[in-house]
PDB file of N, H, CA, C and O in Angstrom:
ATOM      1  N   UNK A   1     -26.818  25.283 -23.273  1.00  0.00           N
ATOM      2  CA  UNK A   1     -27.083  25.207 -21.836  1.00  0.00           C
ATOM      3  C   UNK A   1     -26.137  26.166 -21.117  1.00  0.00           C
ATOM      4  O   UNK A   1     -24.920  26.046 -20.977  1.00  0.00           O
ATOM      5  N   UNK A   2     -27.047  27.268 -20.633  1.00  0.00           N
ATOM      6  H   UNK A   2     -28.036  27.366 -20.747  1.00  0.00           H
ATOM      7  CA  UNK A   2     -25.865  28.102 -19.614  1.00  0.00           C
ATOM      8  C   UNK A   2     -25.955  27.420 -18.213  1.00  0.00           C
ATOM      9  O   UNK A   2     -26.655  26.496 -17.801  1.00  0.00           O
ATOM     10  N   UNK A   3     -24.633  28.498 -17.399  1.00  0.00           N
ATOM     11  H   UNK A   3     -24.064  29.249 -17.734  1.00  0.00           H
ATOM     12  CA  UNK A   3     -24.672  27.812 -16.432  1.00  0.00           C
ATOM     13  C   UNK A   3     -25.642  27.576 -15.261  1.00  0.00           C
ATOM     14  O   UNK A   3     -25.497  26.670 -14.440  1.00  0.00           O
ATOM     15  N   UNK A   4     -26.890  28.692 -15.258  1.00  0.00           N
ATOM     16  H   UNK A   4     -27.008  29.427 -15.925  1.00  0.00           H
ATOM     17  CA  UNK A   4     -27.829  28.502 -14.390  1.00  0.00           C
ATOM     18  C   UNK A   4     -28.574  27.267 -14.629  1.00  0.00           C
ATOM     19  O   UNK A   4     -29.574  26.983 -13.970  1.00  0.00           O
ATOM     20  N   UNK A   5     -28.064  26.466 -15.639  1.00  0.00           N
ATOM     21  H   UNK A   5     -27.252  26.697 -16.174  1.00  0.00           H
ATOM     22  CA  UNK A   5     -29.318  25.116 -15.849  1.00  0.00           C
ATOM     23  C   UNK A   5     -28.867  23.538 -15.679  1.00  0.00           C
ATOM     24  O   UNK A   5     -29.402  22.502 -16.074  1.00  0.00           O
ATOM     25  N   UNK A   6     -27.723  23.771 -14.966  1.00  0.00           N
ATOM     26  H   UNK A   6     -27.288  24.613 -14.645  1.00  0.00           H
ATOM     27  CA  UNK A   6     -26.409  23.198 -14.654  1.00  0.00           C
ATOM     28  C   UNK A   6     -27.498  21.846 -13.487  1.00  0.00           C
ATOM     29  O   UNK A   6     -28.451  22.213 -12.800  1.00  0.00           O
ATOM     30  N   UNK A   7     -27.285  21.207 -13.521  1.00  0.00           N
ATOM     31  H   UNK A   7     -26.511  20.908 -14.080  1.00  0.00           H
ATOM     32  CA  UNK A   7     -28.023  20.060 -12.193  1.00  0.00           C
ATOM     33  C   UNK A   7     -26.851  19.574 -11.609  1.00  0.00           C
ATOM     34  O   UNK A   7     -25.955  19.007 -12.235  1.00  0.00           O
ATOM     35  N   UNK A   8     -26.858  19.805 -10.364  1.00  0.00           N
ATOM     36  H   UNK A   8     -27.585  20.265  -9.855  1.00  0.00           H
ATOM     37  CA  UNK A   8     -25.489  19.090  -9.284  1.00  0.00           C
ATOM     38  C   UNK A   8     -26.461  18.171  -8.414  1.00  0.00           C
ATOM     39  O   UNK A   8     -27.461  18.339  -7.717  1.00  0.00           O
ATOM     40  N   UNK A   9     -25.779  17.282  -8.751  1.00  0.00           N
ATOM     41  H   UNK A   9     -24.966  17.145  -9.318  1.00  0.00           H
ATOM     42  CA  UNK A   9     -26.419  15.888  -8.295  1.00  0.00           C
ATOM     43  C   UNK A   9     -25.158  15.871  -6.601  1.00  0.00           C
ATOM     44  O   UNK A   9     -23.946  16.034  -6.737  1.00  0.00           O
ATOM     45  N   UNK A  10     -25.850  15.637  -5.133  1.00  0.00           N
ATOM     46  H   UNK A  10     -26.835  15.505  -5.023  1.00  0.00           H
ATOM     47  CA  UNK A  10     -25.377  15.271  -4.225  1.00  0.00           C
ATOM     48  C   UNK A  10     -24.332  14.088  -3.838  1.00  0.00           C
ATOM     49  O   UNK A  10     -24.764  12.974  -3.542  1.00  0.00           O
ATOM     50  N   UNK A  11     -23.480  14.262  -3.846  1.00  0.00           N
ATOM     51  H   UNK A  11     -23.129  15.167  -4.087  1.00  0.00           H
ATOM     52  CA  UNK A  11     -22.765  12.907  -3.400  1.00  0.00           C
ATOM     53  C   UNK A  11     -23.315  11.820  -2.046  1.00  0.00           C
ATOM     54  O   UNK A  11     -23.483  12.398  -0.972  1.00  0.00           O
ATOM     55  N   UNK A  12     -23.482  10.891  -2.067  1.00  0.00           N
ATOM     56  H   UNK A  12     -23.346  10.422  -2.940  1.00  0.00           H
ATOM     57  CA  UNK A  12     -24.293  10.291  -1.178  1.00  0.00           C
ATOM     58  C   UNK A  12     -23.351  10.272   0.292  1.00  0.00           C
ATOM     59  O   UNK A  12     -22.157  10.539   0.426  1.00  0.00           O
ATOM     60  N   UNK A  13     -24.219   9.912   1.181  1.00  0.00           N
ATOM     61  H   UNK A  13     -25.189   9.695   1.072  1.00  0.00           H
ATOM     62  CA  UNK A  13     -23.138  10.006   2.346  1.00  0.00           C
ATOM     63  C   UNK A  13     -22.998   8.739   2.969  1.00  0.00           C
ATOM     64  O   UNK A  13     -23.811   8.185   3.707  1.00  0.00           O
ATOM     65  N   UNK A  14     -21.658   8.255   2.523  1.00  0.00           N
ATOM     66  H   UNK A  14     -20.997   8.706   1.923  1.00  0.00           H
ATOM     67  CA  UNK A  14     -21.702   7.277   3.161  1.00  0.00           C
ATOM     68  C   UNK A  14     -20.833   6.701   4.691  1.00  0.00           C
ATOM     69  O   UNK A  14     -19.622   6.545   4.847  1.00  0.00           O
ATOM     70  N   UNK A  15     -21.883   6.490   5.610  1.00  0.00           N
ATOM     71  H   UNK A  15     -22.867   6.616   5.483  1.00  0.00           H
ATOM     72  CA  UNK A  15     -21.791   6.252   6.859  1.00  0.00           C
ATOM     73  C   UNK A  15     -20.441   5.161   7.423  1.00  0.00           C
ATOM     74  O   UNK A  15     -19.620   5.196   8.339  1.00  0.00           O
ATOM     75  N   UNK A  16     -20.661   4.541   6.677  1.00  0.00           N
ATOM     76  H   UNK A  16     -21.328   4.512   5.932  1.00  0.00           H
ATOM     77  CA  UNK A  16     -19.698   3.048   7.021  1.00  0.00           C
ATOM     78  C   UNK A  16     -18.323   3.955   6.829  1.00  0.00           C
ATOM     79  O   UNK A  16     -17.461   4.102   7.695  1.00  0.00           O
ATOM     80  N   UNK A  17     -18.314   4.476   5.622  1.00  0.00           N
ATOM     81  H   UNK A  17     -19.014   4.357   4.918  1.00  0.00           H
ATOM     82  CA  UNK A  17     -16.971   5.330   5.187  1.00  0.00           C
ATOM     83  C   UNK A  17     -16.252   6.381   6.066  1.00  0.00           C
ATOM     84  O   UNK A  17     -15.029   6.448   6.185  1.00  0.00           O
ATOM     85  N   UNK A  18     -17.040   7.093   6.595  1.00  0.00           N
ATOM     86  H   UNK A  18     -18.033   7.038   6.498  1.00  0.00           H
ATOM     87  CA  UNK A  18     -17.261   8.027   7.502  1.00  0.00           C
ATOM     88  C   UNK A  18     -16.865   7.854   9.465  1.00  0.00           C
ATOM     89  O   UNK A  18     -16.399   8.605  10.321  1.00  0.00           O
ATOM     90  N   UNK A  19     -17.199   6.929   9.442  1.00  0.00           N
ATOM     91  H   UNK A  19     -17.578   6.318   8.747  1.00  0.00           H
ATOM     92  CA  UNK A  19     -16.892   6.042  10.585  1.00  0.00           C
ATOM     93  C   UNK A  19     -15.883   5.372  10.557  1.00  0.00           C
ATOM     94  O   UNK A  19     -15.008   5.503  11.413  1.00  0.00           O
ATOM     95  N   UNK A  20     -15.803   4.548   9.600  1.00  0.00           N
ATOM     96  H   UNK A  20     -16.514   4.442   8.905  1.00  0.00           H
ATOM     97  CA  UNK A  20     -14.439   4.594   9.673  1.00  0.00           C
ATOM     98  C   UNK A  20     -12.935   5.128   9.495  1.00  0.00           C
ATOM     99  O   UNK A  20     -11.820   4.707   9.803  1.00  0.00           O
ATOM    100  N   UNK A  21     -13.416   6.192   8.888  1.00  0.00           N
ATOM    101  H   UNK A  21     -14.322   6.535   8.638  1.00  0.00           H
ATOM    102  CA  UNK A  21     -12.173   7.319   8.819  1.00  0.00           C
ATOM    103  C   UNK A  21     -11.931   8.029  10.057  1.00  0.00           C
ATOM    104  O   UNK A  21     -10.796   8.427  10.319  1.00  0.00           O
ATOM    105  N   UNK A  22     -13.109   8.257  10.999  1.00  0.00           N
ATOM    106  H   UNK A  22     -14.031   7.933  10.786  1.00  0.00           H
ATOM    107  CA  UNK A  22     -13.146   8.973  12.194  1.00  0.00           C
ATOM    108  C   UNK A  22     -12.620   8.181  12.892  1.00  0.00           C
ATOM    109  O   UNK A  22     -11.734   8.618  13.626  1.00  0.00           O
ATOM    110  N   UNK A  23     -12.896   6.928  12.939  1.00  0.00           N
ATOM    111  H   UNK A  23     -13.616   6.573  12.342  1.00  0.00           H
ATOM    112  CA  UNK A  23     -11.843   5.562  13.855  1.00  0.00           C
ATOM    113  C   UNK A  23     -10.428   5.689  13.693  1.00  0.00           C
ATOM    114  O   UNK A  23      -9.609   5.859  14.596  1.00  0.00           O
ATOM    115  N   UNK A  24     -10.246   5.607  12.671  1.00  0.00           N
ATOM    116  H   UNK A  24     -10.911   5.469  11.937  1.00  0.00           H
ATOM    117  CA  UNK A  24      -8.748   5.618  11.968  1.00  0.00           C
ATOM    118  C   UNK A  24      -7.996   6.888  12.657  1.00  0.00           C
ATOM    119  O   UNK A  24      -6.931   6.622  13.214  1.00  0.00           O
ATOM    120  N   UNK A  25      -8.348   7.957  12.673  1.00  0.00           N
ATOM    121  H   UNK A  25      -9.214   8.173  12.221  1.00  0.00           H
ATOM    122  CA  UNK A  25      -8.028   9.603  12.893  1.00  0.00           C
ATOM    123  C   UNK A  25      -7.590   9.116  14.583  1.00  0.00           C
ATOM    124  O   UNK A  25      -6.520   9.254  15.176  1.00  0.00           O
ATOM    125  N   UNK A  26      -9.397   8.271  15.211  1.00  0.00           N
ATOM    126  H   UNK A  26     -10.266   8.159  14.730  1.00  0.00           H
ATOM    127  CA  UNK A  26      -8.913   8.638  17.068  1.00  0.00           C
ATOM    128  C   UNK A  26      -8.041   7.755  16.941  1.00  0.00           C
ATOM    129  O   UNK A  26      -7.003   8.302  17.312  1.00  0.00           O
ATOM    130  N   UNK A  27      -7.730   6.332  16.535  1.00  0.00           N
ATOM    131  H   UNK A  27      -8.573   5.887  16.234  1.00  0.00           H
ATOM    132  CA  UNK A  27      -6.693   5.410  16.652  1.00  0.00           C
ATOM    133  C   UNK A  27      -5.364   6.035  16.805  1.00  0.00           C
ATOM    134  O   UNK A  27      -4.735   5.982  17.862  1.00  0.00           O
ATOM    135  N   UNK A  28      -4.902   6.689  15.631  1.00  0.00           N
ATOM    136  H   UNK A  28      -5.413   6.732  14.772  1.00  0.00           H
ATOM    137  CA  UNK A  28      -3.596   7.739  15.424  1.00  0.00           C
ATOM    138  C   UNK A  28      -3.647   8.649  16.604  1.00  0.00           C
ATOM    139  O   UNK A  28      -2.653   9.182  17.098  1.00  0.00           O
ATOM    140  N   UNK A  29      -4.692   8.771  16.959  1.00  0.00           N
ATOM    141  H   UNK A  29      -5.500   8.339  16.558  1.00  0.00           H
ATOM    142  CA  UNK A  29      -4.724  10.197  17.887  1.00  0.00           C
ATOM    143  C   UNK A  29      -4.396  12.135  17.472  1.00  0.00           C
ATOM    144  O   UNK A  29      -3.922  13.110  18.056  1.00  0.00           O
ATOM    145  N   UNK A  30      -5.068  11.782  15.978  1.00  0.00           N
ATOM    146  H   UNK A  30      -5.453  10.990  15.503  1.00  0.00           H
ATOM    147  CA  UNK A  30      -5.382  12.716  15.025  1.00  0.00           C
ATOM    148  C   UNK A  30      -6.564  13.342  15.068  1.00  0.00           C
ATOM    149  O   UNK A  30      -7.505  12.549  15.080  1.00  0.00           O
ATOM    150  N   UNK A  31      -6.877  14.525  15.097  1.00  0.00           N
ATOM    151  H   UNK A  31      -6.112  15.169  15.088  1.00  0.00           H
ATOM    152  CA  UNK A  31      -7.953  15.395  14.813  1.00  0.00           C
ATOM    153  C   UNK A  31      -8.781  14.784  13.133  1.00  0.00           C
ATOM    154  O   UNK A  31      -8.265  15.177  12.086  1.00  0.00           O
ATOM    155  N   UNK A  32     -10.034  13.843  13.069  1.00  0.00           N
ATOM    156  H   UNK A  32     -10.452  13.523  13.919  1.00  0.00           H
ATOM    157  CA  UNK A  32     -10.559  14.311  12.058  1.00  0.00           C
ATOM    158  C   UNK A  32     -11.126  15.458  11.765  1.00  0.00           C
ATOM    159  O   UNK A  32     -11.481  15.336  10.593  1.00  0.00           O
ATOM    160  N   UNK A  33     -11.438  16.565  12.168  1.00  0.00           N
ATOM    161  H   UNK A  33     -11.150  16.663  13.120  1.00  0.00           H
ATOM    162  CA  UNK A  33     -11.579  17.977  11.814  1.00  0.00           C
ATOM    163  C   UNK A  33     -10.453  18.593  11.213  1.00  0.00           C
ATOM    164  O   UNK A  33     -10.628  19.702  10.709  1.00  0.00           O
ATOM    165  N   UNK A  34      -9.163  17.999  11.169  1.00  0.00           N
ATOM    166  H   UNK A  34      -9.021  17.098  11.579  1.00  0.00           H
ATOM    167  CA  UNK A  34      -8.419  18.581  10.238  1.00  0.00           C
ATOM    168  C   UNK A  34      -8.323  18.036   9.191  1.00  0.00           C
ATOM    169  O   UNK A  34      -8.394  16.819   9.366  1.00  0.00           O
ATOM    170  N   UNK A  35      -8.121  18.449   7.567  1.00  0.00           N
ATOM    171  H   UNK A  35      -8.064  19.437   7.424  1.00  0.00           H
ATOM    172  CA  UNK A  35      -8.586  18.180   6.608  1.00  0.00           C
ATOM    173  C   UNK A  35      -7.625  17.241   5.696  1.00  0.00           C
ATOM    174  O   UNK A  35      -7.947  16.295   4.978  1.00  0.00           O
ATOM    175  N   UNK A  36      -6.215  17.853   5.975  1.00  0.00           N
ATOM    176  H   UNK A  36      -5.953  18.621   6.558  1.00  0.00           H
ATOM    177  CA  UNK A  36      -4.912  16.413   5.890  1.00  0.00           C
ATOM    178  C   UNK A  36      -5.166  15.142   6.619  1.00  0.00           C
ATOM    179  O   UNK A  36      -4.920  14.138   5.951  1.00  0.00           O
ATOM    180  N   UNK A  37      -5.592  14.947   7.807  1.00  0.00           N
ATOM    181  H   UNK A  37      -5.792  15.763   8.349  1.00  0.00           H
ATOM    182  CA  UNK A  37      -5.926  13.694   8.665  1.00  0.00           C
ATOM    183  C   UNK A  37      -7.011  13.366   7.960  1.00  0.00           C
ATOM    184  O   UNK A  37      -6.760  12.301   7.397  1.00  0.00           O
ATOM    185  N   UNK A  38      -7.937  13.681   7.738  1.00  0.00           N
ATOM    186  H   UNK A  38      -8.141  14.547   8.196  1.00  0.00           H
ATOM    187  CA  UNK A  38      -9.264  13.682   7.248  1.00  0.00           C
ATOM    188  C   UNK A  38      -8.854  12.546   5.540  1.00  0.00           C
ATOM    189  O   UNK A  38      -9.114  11.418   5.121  1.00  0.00           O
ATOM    190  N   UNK A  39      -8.134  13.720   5.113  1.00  0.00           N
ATOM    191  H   UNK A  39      -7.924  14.636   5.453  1.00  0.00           H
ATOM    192  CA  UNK A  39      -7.587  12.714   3.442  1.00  0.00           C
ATOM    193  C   UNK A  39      -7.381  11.922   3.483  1.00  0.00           C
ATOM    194  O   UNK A  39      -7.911  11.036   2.812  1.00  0.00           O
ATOM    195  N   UNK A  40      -6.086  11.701   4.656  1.00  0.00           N
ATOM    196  H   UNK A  40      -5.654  12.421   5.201  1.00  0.00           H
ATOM    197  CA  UNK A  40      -4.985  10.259   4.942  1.00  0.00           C
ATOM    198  C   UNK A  40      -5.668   9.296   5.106  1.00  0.00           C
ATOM    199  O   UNK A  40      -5.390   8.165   4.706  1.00  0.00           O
ATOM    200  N   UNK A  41      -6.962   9.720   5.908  1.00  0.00           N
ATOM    201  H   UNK A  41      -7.188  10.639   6.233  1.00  0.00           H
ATOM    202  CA  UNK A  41      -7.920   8.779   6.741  1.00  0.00           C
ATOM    203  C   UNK A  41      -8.902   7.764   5.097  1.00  0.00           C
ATOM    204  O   UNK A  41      -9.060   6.574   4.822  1.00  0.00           O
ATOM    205  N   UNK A  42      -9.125   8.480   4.736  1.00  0.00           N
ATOM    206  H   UNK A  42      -8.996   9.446   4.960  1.00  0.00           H
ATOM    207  CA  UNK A  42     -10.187   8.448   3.346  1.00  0.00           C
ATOM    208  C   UNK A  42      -8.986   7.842   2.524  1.00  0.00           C
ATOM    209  O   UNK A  42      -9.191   6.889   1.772  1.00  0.00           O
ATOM    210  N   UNK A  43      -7.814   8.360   2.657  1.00  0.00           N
ATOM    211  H   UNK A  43      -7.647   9.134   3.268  1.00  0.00           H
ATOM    212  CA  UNK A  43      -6.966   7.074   1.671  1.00  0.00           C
ATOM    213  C   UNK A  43      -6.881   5.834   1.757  1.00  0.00           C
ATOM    214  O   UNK A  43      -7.064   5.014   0.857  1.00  0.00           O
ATOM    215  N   UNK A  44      -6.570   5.629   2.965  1.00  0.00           N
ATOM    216  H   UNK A  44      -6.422   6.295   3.696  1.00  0.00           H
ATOM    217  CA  UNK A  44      -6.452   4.343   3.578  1.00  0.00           C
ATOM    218  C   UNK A  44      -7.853   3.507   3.252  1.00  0.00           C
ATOM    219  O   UNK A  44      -8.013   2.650   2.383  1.00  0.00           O
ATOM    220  N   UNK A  45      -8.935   4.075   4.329  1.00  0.00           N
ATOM    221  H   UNK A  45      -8.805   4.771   5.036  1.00  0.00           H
ATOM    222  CA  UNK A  45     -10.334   3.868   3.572  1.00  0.00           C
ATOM    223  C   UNK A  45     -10.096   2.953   2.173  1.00  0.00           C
ATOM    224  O   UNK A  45      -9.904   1.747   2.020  1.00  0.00           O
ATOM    225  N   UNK A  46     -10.164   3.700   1.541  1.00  0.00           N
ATOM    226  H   UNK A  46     -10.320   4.680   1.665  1.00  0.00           H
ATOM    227  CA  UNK A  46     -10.189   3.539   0.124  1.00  0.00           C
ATOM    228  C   UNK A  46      -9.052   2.547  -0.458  1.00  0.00           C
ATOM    229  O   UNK A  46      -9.337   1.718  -1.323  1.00  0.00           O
ATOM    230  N   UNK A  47      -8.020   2.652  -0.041  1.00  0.00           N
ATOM    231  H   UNK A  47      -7.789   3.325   0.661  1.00  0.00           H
ATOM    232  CA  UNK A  47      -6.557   1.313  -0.132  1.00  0.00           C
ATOM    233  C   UNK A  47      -7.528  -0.008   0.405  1.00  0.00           C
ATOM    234  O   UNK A  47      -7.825  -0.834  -0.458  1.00  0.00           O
ATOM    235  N   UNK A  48      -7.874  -0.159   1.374  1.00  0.00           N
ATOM    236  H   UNK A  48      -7.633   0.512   2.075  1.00  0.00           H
ATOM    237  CA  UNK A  48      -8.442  -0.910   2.160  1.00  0.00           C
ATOM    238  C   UNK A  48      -9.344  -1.673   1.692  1.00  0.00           C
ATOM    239  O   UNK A  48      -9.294  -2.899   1.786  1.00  0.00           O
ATOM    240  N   UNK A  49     -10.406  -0.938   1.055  1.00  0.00           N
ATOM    241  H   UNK A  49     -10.446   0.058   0.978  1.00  0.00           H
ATOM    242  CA  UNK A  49     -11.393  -1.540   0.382  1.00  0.00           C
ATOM    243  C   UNK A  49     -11.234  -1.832  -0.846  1.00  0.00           C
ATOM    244  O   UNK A  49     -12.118  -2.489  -1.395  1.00  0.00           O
ATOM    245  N   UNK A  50     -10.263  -1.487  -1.466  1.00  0.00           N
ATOM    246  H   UNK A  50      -9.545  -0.952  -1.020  1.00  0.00           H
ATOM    247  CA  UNK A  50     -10.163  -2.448  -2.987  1.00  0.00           C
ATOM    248  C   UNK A  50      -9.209  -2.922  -3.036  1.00  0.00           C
ATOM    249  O   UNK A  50      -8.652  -3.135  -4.113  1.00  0.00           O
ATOM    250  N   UNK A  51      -8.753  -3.212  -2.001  1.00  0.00           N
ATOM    251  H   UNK A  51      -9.205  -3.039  -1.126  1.00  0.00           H
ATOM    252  CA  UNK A  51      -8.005  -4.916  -1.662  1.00  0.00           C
ATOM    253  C   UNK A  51      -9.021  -5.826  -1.571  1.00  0.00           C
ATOM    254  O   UNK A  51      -9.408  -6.798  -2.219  1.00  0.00           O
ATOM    255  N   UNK A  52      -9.255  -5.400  -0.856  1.00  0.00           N
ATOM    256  H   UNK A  52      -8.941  -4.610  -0.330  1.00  0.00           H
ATOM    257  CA  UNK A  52     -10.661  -6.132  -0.390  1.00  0.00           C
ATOM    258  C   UNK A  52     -11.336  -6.646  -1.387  1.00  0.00           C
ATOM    259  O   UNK A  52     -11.493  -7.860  -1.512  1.00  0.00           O
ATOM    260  N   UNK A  53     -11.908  -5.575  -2.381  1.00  0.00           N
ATOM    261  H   UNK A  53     -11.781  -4.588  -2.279  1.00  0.00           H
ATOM    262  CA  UNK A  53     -12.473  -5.985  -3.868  1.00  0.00           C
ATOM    263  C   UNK A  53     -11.866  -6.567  -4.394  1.00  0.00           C
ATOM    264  O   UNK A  53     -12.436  -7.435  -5.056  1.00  0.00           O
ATOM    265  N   UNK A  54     -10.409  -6.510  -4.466  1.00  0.00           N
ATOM    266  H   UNK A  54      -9.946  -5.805  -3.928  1.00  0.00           H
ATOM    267  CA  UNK A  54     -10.471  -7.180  -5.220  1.00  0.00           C
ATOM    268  C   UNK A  54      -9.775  -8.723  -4.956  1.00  0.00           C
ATOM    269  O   UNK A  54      -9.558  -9.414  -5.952  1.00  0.00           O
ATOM    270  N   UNK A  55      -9.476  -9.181  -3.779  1.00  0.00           N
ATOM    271  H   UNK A  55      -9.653  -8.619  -2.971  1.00  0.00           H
ATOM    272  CA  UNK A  55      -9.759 -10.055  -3.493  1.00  0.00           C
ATOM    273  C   UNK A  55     -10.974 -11.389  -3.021  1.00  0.00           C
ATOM    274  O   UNK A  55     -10.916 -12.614  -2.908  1.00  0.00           O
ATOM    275  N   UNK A  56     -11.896 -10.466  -2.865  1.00  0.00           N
ATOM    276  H   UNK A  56     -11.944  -9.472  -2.956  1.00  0.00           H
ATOM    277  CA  UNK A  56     -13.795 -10.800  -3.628  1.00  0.00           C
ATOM    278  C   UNK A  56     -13.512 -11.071  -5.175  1.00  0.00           C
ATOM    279  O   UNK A  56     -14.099 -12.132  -5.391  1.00  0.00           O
ATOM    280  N   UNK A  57     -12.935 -10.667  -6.312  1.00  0.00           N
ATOM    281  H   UNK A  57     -12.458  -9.805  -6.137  1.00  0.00           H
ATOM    282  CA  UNK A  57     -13.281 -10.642  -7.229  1.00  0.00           C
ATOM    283  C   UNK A  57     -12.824 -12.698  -7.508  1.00  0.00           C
ATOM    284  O   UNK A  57     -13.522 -13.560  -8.043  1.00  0.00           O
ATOM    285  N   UNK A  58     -11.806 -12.787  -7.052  1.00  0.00           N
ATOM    286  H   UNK A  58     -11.239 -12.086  -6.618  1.00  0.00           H
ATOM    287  CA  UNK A  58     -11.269 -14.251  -7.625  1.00  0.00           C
ATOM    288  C   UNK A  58     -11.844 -15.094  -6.359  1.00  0.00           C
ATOM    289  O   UNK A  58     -11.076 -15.872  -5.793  1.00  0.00           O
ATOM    290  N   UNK A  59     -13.244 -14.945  -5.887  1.00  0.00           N
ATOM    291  H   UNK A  59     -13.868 -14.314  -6.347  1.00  0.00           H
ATOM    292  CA  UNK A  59     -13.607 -16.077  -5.024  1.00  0.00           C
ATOM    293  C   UNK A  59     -14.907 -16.647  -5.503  1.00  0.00           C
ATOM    294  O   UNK A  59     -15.409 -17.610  -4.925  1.00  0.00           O
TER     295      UNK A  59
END
């Protein structure tokens, strides 16, 4: 298989995620258009929600 036969599958977009990173950014009073705020934002995100999981997991 060369590389022209390569299939890139889309990452889905997810909205909830997205929104809330942009919340997070105006809260701080951070530019999400910049791409460090943008990360920090998506870290947290992501800290956030698998607490979350995994405090779902033992209920």
């Amino acid at each position: 298989m060369d590389s022209t036969d390569q299939i890139v599958e889309p990452t889905p977009f997810d909205d909830v995620q997205w929104l809330w990173c942009a919340d997070w950014c105006k809260k701080k009073g951070l530019s999400p258009y910049d791409a460090k705020n943008w990360a920090d934002a998506k870290f947290e995100y992501l800290k956030a929600h698998e607490a979350k999981e995994r405090t779902n997991e033992y209920e």
